[in-house]
N, C-alpha and C positions, 0 to 999 in steps of 0.2 A: 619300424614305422615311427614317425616323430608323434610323439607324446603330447597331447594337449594337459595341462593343468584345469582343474575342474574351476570352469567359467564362474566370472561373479557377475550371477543376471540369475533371473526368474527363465527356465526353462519352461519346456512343452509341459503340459499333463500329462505326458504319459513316460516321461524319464524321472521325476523326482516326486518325494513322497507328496502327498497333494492336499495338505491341512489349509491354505488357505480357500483350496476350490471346496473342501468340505465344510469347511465353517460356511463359506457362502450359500452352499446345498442348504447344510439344515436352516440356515436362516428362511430359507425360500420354501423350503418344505415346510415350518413351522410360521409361516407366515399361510400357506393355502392351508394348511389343519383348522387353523384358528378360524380363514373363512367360510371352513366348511364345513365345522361344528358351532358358530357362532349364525350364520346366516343361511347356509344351501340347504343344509338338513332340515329348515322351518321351511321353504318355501315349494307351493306347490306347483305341479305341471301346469302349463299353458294351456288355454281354451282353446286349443287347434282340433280342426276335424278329425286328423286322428292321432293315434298313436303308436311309438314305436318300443319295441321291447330293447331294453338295456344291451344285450348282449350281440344285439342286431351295432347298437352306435360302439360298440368295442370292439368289435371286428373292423368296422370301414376307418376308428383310429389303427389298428393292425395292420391293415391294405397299404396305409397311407402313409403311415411310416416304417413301411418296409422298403418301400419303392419309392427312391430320392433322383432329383437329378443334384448333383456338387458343385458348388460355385466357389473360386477361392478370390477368399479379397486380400492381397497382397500376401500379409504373414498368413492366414487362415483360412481355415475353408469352413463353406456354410450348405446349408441343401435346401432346395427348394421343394415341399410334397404338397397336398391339398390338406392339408389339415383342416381348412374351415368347411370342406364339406361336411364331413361327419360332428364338426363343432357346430357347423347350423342347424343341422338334422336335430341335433341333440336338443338347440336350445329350441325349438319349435315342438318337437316330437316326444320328449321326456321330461322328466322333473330334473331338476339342476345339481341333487343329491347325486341319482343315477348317472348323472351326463357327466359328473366330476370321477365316480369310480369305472365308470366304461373308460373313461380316457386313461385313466391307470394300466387300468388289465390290458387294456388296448396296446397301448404304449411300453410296456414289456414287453408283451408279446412279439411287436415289431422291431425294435431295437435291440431285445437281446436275444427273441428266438431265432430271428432273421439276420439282421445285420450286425449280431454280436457285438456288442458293444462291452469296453471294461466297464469295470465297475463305478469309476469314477464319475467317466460320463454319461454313463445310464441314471445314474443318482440323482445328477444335475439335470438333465433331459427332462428324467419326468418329474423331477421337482418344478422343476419351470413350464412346466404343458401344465402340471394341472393348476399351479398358480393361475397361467393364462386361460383354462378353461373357467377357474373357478370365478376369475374377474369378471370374465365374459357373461358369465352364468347371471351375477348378481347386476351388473349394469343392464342384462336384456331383461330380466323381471323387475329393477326398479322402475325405468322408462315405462314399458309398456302396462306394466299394473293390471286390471282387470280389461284392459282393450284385445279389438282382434288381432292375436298374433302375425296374420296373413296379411292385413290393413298397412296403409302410409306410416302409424306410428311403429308396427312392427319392425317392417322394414328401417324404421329409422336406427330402432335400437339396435336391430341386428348391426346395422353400419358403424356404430359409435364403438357399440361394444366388441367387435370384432378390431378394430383399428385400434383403441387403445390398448386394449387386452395383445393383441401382438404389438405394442411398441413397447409395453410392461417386459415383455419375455425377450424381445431383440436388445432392449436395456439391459437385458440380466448378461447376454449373452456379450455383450459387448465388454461386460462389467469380468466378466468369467475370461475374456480375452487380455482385459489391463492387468489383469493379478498372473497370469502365466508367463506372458510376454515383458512384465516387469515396468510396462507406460501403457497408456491409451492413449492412439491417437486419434483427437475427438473431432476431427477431418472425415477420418476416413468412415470414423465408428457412425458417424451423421451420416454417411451416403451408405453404409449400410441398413441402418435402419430407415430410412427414404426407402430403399431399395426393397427391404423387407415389407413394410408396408404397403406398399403398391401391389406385391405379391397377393397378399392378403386382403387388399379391397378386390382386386381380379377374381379369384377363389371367389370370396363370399358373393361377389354379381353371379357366379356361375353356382352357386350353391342353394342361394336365395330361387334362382330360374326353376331349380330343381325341384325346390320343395314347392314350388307355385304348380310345377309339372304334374308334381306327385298328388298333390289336392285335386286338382281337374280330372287329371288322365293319370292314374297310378302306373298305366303298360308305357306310356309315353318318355316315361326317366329311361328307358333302356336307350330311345333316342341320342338324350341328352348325356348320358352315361357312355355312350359309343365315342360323343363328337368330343367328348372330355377328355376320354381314353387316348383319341387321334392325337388331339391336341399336345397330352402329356407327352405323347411318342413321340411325337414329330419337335417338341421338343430338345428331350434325349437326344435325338437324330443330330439338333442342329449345333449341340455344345459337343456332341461328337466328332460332330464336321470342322467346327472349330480348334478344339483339343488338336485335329491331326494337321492342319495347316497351321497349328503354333508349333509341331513336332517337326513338321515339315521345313519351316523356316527356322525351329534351332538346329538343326543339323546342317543346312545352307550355311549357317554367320560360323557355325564351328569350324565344316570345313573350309572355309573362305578366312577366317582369322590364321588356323595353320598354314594353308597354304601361302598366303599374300604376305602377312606381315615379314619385313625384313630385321625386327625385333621380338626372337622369340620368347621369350621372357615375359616382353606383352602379350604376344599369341597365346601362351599358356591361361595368363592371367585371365585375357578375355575368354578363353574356353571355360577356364574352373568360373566365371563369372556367370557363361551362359549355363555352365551344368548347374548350380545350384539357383539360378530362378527359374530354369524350366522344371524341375524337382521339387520345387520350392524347398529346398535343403540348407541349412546353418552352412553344411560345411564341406568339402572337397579339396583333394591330395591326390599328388602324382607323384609319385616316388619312380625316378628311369635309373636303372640298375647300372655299377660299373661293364662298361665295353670293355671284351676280351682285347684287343687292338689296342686297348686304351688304356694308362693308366691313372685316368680321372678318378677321382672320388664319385660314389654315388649318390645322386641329387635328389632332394624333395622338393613344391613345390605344396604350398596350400595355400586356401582361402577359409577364414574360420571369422563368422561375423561378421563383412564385409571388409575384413580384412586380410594383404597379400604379406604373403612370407616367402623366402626360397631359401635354403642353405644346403651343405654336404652334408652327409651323415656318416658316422663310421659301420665298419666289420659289421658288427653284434645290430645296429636296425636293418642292414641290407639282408642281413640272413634272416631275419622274423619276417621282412617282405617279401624274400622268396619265399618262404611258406604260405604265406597267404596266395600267391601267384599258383603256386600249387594245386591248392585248396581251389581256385578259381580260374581253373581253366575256362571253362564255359562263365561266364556271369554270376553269380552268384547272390540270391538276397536274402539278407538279416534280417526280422522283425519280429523274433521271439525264440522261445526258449529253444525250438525246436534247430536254431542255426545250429551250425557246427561248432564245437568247442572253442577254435583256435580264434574265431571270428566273432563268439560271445566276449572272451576274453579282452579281443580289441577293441568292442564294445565299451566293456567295461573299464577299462584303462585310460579310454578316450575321454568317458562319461557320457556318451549316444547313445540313441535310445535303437535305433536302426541306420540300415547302411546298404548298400549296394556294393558290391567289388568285383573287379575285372581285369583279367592280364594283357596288356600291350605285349602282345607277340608279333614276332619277325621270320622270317623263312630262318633264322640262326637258333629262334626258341624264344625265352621271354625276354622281356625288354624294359620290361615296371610294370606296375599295376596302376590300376585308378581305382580311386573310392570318391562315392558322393555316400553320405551319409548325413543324419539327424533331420528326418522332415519335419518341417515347419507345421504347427497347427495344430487344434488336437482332437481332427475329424477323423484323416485318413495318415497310415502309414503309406512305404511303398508296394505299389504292387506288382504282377506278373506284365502288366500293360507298361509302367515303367521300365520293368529289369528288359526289356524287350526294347525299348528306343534306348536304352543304357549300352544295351548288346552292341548298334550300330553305333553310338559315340564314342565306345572304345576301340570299333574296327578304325574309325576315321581317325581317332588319336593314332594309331597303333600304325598305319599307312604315312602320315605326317612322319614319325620317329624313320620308318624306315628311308624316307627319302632325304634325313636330314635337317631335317626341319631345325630339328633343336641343338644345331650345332655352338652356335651361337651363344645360348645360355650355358654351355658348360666351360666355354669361352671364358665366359664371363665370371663363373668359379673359379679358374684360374687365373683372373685378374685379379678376383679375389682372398683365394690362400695366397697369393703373392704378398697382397697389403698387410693380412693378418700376420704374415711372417716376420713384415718390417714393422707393423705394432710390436711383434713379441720380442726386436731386438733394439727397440729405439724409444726413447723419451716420450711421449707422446705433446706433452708444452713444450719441451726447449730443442727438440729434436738432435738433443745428445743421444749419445748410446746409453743403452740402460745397465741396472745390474749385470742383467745376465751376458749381454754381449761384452762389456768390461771384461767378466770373468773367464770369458771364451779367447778373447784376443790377447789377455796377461797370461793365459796356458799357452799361446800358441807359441810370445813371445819367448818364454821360458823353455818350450821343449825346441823350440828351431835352434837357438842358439846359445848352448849352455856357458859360454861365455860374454855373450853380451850384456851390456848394463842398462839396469830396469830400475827406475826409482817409480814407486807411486805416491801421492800425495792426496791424502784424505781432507776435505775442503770443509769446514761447519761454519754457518752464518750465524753470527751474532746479531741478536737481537731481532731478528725475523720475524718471531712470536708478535713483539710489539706490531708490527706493519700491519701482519694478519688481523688480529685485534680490534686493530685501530681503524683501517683504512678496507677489510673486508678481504674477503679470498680470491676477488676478481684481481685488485690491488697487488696483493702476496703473489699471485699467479703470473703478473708482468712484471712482476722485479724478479723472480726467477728466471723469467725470457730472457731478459736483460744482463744477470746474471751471469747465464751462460753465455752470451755474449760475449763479456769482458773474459772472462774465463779463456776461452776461442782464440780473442785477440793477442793474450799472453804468450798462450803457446805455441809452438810451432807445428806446421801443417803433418808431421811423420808421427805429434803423441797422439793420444786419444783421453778425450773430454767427457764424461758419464756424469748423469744424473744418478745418482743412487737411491732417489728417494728422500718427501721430505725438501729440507733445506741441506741435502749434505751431497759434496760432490768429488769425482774422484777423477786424478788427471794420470795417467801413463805416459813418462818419459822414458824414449828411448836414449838409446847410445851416451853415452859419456857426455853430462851435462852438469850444473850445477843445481841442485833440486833446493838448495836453499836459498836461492836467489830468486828462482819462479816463486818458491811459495812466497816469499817477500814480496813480487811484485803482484799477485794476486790478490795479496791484504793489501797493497796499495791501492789498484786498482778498483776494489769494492769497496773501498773505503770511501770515497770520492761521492759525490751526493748524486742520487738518485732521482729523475724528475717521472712520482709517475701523477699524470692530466697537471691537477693545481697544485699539487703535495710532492715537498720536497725530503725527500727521508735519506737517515743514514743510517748504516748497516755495516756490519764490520766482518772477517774471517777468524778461523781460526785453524792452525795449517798441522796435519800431524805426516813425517814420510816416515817409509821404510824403504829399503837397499836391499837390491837382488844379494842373495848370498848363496853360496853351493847347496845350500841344502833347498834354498827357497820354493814353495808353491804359491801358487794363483792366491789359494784363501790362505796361506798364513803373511803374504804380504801385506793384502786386505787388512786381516786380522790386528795386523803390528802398526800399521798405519791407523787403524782406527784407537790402537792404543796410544801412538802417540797424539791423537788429535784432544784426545780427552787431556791427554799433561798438557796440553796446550791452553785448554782453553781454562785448566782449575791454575794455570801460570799467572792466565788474564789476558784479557781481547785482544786481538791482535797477535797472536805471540804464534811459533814455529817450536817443533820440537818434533829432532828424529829419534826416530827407535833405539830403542837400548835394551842389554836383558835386563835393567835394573827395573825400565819399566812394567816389563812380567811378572818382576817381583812383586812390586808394588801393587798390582792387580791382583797378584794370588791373595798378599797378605790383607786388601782390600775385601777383597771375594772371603775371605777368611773371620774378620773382622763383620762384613755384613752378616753372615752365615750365625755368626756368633750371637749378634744384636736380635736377630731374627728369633733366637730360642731364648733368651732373656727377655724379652718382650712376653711368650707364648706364656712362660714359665716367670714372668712378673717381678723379677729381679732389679727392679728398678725403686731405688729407695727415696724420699726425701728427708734432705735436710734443712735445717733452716739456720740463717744469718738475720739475730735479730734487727732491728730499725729504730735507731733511738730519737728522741724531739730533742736538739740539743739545747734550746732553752730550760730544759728542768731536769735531762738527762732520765726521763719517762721512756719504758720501754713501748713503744706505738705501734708495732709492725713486726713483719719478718719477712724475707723473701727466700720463696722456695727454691732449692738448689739440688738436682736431680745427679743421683752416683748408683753405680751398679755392681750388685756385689754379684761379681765374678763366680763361677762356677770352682774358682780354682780358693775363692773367699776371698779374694782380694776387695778392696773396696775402690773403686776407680772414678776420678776425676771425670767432668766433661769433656776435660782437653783429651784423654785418650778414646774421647768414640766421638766428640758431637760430632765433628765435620764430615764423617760417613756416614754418620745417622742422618743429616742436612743434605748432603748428597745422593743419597740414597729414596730420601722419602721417609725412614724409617721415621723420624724427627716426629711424624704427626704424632704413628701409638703410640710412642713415647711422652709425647706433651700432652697426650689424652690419660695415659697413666696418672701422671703425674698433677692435674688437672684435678681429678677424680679424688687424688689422695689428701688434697688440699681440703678442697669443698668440705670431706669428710672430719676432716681436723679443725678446721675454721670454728663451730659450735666451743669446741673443748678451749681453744685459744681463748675465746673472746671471755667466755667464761670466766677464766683467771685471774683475769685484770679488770681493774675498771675504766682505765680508757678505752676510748674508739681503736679496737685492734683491726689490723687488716693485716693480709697477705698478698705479698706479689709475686706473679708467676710469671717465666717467660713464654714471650710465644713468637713462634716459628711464624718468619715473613710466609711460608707456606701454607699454614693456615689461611691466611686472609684471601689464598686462591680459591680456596675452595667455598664453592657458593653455599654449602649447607653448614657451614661453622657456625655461623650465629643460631640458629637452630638448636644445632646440638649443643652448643652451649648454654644458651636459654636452658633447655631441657637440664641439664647439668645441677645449673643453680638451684632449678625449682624439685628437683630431685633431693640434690641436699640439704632445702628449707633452710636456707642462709641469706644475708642479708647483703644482696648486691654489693652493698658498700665498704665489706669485710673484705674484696676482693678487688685486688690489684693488677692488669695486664700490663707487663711490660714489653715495648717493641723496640726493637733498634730500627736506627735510620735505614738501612736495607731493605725494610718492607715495601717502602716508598719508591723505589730507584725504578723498577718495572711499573708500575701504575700508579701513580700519584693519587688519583681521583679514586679508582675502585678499591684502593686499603683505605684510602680516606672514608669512602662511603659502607664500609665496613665498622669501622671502626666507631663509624658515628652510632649505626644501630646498634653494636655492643654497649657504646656509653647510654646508651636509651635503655637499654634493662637496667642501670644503674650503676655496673661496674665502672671504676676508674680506669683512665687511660695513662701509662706514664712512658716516656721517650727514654731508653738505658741508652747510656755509653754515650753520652752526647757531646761533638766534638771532635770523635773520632773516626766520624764518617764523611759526608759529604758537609757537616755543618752546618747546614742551610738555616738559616734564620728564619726562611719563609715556613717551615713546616711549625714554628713557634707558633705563626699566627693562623696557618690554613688548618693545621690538625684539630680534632678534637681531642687534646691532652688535658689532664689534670696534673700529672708529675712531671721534674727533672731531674734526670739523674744525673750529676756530673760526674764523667768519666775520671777513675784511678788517677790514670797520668796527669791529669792539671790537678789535680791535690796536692800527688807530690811533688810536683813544678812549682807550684807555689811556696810549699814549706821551703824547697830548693836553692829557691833564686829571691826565699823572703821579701815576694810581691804577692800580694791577694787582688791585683787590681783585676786581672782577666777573672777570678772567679769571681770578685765582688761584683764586676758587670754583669755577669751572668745571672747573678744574684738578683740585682735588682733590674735589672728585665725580665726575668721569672714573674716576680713578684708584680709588675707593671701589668703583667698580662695575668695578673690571678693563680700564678703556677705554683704550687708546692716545691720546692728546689730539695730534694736529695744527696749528699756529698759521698759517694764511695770512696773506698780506701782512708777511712779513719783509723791510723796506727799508731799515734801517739799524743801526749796531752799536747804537745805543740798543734798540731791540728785540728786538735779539739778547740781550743781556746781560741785560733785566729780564725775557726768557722765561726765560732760563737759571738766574735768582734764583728765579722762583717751580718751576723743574723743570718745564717743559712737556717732553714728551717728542719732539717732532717739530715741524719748521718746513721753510715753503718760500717763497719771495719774490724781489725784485729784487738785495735785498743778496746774494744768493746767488749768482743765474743765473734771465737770461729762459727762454722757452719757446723752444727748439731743435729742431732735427729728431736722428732717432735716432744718425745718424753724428756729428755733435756733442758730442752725449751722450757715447757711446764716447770720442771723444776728449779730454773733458773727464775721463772718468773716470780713464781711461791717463794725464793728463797728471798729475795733483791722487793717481796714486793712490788713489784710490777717497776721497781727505778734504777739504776744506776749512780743515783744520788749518793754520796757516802760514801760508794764502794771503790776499790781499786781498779777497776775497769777490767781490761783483760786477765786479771789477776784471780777473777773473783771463780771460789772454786765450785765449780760444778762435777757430775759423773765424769771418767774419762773418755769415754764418747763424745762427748763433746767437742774434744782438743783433734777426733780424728774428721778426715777427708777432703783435707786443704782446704782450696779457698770454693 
């Protein structure tokens, strides 16, 4: 059977535990306590001529609400009894003490020795009667006071206090309606209490006659009691009569929907429509079992909420529906414990509180079942009067199925596995073939014809992300369309063009072609500007093939193609590269190398060192910048150059610069210590941090972790942080230099060069890059870095000089006034306690000394540059 998931709405009272209808109980109970040990219990009986004993008004409350006619108002049903007769009697004939606990005892008595009521709403019931008695009680003794009960002003109060006192209680109940059904709606809740009221002035005119009967002519109520009695019957009779000319007319529109409509689907629809408002029921299912003839799938159809569902279902629900079919040859109704097992169970799985079920049978046997299930309201479940008009709506379905009726909708199944077929093998934006059909049509190619030639070509877009990003998903989603497009237009009508997923796409040439010519004309092709609404973008490929060979399958083509697409794009945008084993190689020792990085991280193998930072004006040691080596498991101590670009490639780069990060902060205190100038450290950091939204954050947290002074701390980025988002490493970078760390530009010059990131960044440092150092010593011109120099300084920059390796360099930075150098001539890269010691030994200067000469531990002179 098809599984509902457990609804998010305020159920019936009588499916889910019921803490908001109890909170409102006791409220309403402890609100009539208070009136009736604060007020009822001081005040005494009425000066009526006679009087009545207590146990006399709690029997005619037991009569009264035993014996209901049921009225439903849309979701709910309500009952109409005499209450105000015995509520008049009482407040006429008794003291208001007794008239509050007669309607008690009264009112158990009737509701649960009679009409059994749960617990819940027996609680409520007469929590809310005797509130409305107990109202009634104090507004008929305040009005009337010491006057004749039987008199004009009696009469009045009975009227007042009877009308308000039931709009108190129809209030409660309306209220007890909005918390089940999860809204009130205050339309409808207003014409029930109109409605209820009127009820209760009617009653009280015929209650009031009564007790005027009973003062005159005590024998003469039998009268009046007779014509009461008729009236209630005849009543009964009339909502009787009506109930069956609305049963009468839903079984007309049911069978008249099956038979007539020429869309069954709707027919269905309208039937499960009419069965759950004549039921007043949440909910209803058809399940028509696969035809022997046939080999359709078997169909469900529901209505759950006022909402239409219809799909197939497999094996494993059609056989749980046969058993329920089983179980329900005859009709069958759920409404407590006493159902049968297999029908509690689907109960409980559904989350329904009751249910009806029924087998559509045919002269061949069964045919599906029906269920209406979950009454609405939380007066009445279903009963034996229902499962019996139930009985004839499943013969009428059951006679529809045999004539055919529902051919049509299974029709209409198989229009529909048809589509979900071409969903599971096609694109769904660009209406290329997808993975899976690729992978089906490259095996087919391969096993038809073990000699023909098969080139595949692995397609990746460059720069895609930006579009996404930039221009939103809707944007990214038509440059894809487009995309495959040009793609289409490239090749010829016998390959095949696939979406794989993503931005990456896979093309199948057959027969004897040149695969590096397409893939070339495909980076052309996409290369080319893009117009999507106002925005003109460009986007590039990056092409990887691999070549049928004897041994070749479907996924190691695949596989080799996407190796090569990767050499392709770490080549640079635009570029082609076919397979080779060298490339497997390169992957394993890749695969090898991350594997490696991955346990030197876990296992913290990652050391720093440091390259002091000298102020070349006094040759003051002012700095150091951190420089991260990994001592090898084998103890070797290894350079950057033998991991960082798989560590950047990878990801790994972050734990890495968060190690390292860590180690810094921790050392910085011990640094600054040493010396008396302003010491700082600079670290590098990966353009991939500043992707990540939460880095400032944890960096924050960092600093304030190792109570160090913003200012001791140096980030250094290269110009590559910039090249994907200009503006979001920008606006990173800016709330980093807002906790107070410096920002400084490495390697500058030898990237994009951009002079605008001089004035757009928020930098403090420049680092000039190795190569114009030595270009300069080279070609003995300082003029390119003297400009550099003093545009630095134009814009407030601190200028940095890397690659300091000899007194010639020293002396013509010092001519044109660079403010900062660090290199060989100075001191290698050392571990921290070096450091310290070199600082202790020099003093904190390199003034006096031989520069790189000056002798430290041998550690020091180890782990390159």
């Amino acid at each position: 059977m098809e599984q509902r998931s457990a609804p998010a709405r305020i159920a019936a009272l009588a499916r889910h535990p019921h803490t908001p209808v109890w909170m409102l109980t006791a409220c309403i109970a402890f609100s009539s306590a208070v009136l009736w040990n604060s007020v009822l219990r001081l005040l005494d009986a009425p000066a009526s001529p006679i009087s009545l004993p207590w146990w006399l008004i709690a029997i005619g409350f037991a009569v009264v609400e035993s014996f209901v006619v049921s009225l439903h108002f849309r979701s709910e049903s309500g009952s109409v009894s005499l209450l105000e007769v015995p509520l008049i009697f009482g407040l006429l004939f008794t003291s208001p003490s007794m008239l509050w606990w007669a309607m008690i005892l009264g009112a158990v008595g009737g509701l649960y020795g009679v009409r059994r009521q749960t617990p819940v709403k027996l609680a409520f019931n007469v929590a809310n009667l005797s509130l409305h008695v107990g109202i009634a009680a104090w507004l008929f003794s305040t009005i009337v006071g010491g006057a004749d009960p039987m008199g004009l002003r009696g009469w009045l109060a009975i009227f007042v206090a009877t009308s308000l006192s039931a709009i108190v209680e129809i209030s409660m109940i309306n209220v007890v309606i909005g918390v089940t059904e999860g809204r009130l709606l205050v339309r409808k809740a207003l014409d029930v209490t109109v409605f209820g009221w009127m009820i209760a002035a009617v009653n009280s005119v015929q209650a009031l006659i009564a007790a005027i009967v009973i003062v005159a002519e005590p024998w003469g109520v039998l009268l009046l009691l007779c014509s009461l009695a008729m009236l209630f019957i005849a009543y009964r009779a009339y909502v009787a009569e009506r109930d069956h000319r609305e049963q009468v007319e839903f079984l007309h529109n049911s069978t008249r929907a099956l038979r007539d409509s020429n869309e069954t689907t709707a027919a269905v629809s309208a039937l499960l429509d009419e069965a759950t408002s004549m039921f007043r029921a949440t909910m209803a299912e058809m399940v028509l079992f696969t035809r022997p003839e046939s080999d359709e799938p078997a169909a469900w159809f529901g209505r759950n909420d006022g909402v239409h569902d219809q799909r197939s279902i497999d094996a494993d629900a059609e056989a749980q529906a046969y058993e329920i079919a089983e179980l329900a040859r005859e009709p069958v109704l759920a409404v407590d414990e006493t159902a049968p097992q297999l029908l509690r169970a689907y109960l409980d799985a559904n989350d329904l509180k009751d249910a009806m079920f029924g087998t559509l049978r045919s002269e061949q046997g069964a045919v599906g079942i029906f269920v209406v299930a979950d009454r609405l309201g939380t007066v009445t479940s279903f009963t034996q009067h229902d499962l019996r008009l139930f009985e004839n709506l499943v013969d009428q379905a059951a006679l529809a199925l045999e004539n055919d009726q529902l051919e049509q909708t299974l029709a209409q199944l198989r229009d529909l596995e048809t589509e979900l077929a071409h969903q599971a093998r096609y694109d769904a934006l660009t209406g290329l073939a997808n993975r899976s059909l690729f992978h089906t049509r490259l095996n087919e190619q391969l096993q038809d014809d073990p000699y023909a030639d098969a080139h595949v070509l692995y397609v990746d877009l460059d720069d895609f992300k930006l579009v996404n990003d930039r221009l939103g998903h809707a944007a990214g989603d038509a440059l894809l369309k487009e995309v495959a497009e040009r793609i289409e237009e490239v090749i010829r009508p016998i390959d095949l063009a696939a979406r794989l997923g993503g931005d990456e796409f896979a093309v199948m040439l057959l027969s004897t072609i040149e695969s590096e010519a397409v893939a070339t004309r495909i980076i052309q092709t996409l290369s080319a500007p893009f117009l999507l609404g106002p925005d003109e973008v460009r986007i590039g490929a990056s092409v990887g093939i691999s070549i049928r060979t004897a041994e070749s399958k479907a996924d190691s083509l695949l596989h080799e193609a996407d190796l090569a697409m990767y050499a392709a794009k770490d080549r640079g945008k635009g570029s082609v590269v076919t397979y080779s084993a060298s490339l497997q190689q390169n992957l394993t020792r890749k695969q090898a190398l991350q594997t490696s990085l991955r346990r030197a991280i876990s296992e913290e193998r990652f050391e720093v060192h440091y390259q002091p930072v000298v102020r070349l004006a006094d040759l003051a040691i002012v700095g150091a910048e951190a420089l991260v080596r990994w001592r090898h498991r084998s103890g070797r101590l290894l350079s950057p150059a033998d991991f960082i670009n798989e560590a950047e490639r990878s990801g790994l780069i972050l734990a890495i610069d968060n190690q390292v990060r860590q180690a810094v902060v921790e050392a910085i205190p011990t640094f600054d210590a040493a010396t008396e100038n302003d010491f700082f450290v600079s670290v590098n950091l990966s353009a991939r941090h500043l992707q990540q939204p939460e880095f400032v954050n944890r960096f924050a947290s960092d600093i304030m972790a190792g109570r160090i002074n913003p200012r001791n701390l140096v980030l250094e980025v290269t110009e590559t942080a910039f090249v994907r988002d200009l503006q979001a490493a920008s606006e990173q970078l800016q709330q980093i230099r807002t906790l107070g760390v410096r920002i400084a530009l490495d390697d500058f010059g030898t990237g994009y060069s951009s002079l605008s990131y001089l004035r757009d960044l928020p930098l403090d440092l420049l680092k000039i890059a190795q190569p114009f150092i030595a270009d300069m010593i080279l070609k003995g011109d300082p003029t390119f870095v003297q400009a550099i120099t003093t545009l630095s300084k134009t814009l407030s920059l601190t200028v940095v000089a890397e690659g300091v390796e000899d007194e010639a360099t020293l002396s013509t930075l010092q001519d044109i006034e660079c403010d900062l150098g660090q290199g060989f001539h100075f001191a290698r890269p050392m571990s921290g306690e070096d450091l310290l010691d070199l600082m202790h030994g020099s003093n904190g200067s390199f003034a006096g000394s031989q520069h790189g000469n000056l002798q430290v531990s041998p550690s020091a002179r180890r782990g390159g540059t």
